[in-house]
C-alpha positions in Angstrom: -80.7 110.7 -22.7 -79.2 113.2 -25.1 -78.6 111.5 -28.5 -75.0 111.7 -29.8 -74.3 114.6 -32.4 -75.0 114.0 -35.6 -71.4 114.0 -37.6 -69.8 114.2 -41.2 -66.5 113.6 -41.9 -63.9 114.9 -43.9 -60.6 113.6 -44.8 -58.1 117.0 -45.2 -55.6 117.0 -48.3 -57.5 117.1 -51.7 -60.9 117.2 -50.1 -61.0 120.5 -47.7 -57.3 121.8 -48.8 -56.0 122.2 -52.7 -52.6 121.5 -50.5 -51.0 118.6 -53.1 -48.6 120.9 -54.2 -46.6 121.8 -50.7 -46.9 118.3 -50.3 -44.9 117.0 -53.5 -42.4 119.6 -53.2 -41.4 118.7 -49.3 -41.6 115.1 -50.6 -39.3 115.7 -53.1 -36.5 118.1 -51.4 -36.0 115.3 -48.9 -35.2 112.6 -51.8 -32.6 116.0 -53.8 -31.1 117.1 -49.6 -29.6 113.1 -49.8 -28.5 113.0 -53.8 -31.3 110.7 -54.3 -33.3 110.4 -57.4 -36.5 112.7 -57.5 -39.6 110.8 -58.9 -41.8 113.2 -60.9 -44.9 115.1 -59.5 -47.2 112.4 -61.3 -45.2 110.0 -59.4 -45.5 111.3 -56.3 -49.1 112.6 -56.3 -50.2 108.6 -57.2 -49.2 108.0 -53.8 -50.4 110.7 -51.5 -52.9 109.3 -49.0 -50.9 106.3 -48.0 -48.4 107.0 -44.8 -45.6 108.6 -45.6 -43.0 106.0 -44.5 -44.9 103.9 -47.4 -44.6 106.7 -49.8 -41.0 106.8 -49.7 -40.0 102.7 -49.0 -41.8 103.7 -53.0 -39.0 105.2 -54.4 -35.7 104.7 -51.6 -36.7 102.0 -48.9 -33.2 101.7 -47.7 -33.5 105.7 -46.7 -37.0 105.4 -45.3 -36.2 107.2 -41.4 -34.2 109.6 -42.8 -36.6 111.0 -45.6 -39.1 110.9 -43.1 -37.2 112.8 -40.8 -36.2 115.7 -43.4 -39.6 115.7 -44.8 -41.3 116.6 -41.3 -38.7 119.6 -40.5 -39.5 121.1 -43.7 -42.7 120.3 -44.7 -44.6 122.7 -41.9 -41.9 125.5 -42.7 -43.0 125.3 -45.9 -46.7 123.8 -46.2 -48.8 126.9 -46.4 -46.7 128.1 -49.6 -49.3 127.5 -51.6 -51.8 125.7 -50.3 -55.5 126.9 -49.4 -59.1 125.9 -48.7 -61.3 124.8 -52.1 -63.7 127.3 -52.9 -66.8 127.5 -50.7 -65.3 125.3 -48.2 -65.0 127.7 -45.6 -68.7 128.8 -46.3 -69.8 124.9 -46.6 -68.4 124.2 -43.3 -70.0 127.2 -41.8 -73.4 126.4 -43.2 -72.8 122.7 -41.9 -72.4 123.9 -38.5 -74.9 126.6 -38.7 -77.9 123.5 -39.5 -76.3 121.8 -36.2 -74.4 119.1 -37.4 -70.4 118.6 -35.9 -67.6 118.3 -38.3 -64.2 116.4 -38.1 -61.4 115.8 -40.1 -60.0 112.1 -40.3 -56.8 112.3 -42.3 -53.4 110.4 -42.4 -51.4 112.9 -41.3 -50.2 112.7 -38.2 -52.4 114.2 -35.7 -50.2 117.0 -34.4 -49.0 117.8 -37.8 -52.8 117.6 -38.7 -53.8 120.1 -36.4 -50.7 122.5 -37.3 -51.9 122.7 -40.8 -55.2 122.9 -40.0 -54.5 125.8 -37.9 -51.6 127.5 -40.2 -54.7 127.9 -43.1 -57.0 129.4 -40.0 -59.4 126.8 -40.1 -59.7 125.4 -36.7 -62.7 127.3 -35.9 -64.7 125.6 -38.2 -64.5 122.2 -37.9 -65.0 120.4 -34.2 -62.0 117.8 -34.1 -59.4 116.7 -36.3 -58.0 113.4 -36.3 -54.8 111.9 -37.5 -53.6 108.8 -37.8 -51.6 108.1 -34.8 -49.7 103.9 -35.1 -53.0 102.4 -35.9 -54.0 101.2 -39.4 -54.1 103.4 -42.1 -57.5 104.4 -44.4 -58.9 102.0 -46.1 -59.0 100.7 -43.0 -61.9 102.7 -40.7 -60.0 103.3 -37.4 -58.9 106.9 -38.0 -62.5 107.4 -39.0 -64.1 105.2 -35.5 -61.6 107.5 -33.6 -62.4 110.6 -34.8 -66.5 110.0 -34.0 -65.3 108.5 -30.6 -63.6 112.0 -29.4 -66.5 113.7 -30.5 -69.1 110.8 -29.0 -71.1 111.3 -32.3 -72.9 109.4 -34.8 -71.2 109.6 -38.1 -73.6 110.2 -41.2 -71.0 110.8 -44.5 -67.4 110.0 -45.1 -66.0 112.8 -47.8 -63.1 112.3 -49.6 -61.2 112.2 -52.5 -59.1 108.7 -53.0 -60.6 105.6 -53.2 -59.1 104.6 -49.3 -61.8 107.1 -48.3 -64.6 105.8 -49.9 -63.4 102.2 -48.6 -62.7 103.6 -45.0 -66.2 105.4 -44.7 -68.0 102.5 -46.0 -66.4 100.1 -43.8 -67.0 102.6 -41.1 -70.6 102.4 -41.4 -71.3 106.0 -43.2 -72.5 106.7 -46.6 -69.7 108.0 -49.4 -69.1 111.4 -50.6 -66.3 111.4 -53.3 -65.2 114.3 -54.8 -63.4 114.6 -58.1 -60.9 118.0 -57.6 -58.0 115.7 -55.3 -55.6 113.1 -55.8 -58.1 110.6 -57.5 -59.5 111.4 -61.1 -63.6 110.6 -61.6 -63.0 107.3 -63.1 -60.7 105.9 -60.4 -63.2 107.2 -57.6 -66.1 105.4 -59.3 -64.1 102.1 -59.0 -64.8 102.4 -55.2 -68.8 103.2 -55.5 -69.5 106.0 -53.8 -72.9 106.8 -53.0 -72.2 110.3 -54.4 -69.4 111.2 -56.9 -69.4 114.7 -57.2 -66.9 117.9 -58.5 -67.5 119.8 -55.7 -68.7 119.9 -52.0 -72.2 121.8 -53.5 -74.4 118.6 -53.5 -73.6 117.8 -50.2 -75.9 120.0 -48.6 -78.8 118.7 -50.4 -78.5 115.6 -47.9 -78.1 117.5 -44.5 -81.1 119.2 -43.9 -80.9 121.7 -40.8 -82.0 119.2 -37.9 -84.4 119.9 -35.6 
């Protein structure tokens, strides 16, 4: 019997894609389009990772559809403004796929706007599935990650990400922990959730995947 493929994976927003700022922005024109008050970018950005319905029953729960609503019609008319792979991601990703291991993304977007995005910054091609979080518990809870392994029939080796739900999600998923300090979460709030590798960067990464055999 073939043994499943050997997987890492990555959550998307402040771990593959500097994208935080198209985000805030879409977050907050919904919030100015109804008169509401805007919360600052601090504000927002402590948020990002959780669903977005959470995000804004934050700041107006009594306009919670209708943000929602806004935010997705303008969000993918306007989310490759300024967003863009980190550096070397592209190449990591390539060099991942090139020692034979298969790559997904496991993020809280919704899938289809997941896959949009991911294809609007021309990176389908490098990653084998990408998963979003489709009316089934949210990270820190592991099901977006047991999903994406399951469409893939794989064997899931590192979590990467860059909020503490991550961490918590990979763990409790059964992989070891890649955090990485350039997203949403600061070093010292990453550390709270003990990843088994707290890093800057993606570099170190490929110091535990070997090509296989």
């Amino acid at each position: 019997m073939t043994p499943p493929p050997k997987t890492i994976v990555f959550d998307l927003d402040g771990t593959l894609v500097d994208s935080l700022p198209d985000i805030i922005a879409s977050f907050q024109y919904s919030l100015t389009s109804l008169e509401l008050p805007t919360p600052s970018d601090a504000e927002v950005r402590m948020l990002i990772g959780q669903p977005l319905e959470d995000m804004y029953a934050h700041f107006a729960p009594a306009h919670v559809t209708t943000l929602c609503a806004i935010y997705r019609e303008h969000y993918p008319r306007n989310f490759v403004n300024r967003s863009r792979p980190y550096p070397g991601v592209i190449e990591l990703l390539r060099t991942l796929r090139e020692r034979g291991y298969k790559l997904a993304i496991a993020t809280t977007k919704r899938t289809d706007m997941a896959r949009r995005f991911v294809e609007a910054l021309g990176m389908m091609p490098a990653v084998d599935h990408v998963q979003g979080t489709d009316g089934f518990p949210h990270k820190p809870s592991p099901d977006v990650i047991h999903r994406a392994l399951a469409a893939l029939g794989a064997e899931g080796l590192w979590m990467v990400g860059d909020t503490t739900a991550d961490i918590l999600a990979g763990r409790a998923a059964g992989l070891r922990t890649y955090g990485v300090t350039w997203g949403n979460h600061d070093a010292g709030v990453l550390a709270t959730a003990t990843p088994d590798e707290l890093q800057p960067d993606l570099a170190r990464l490929l110091a535990h995947l070997p090509p296989l055999a």
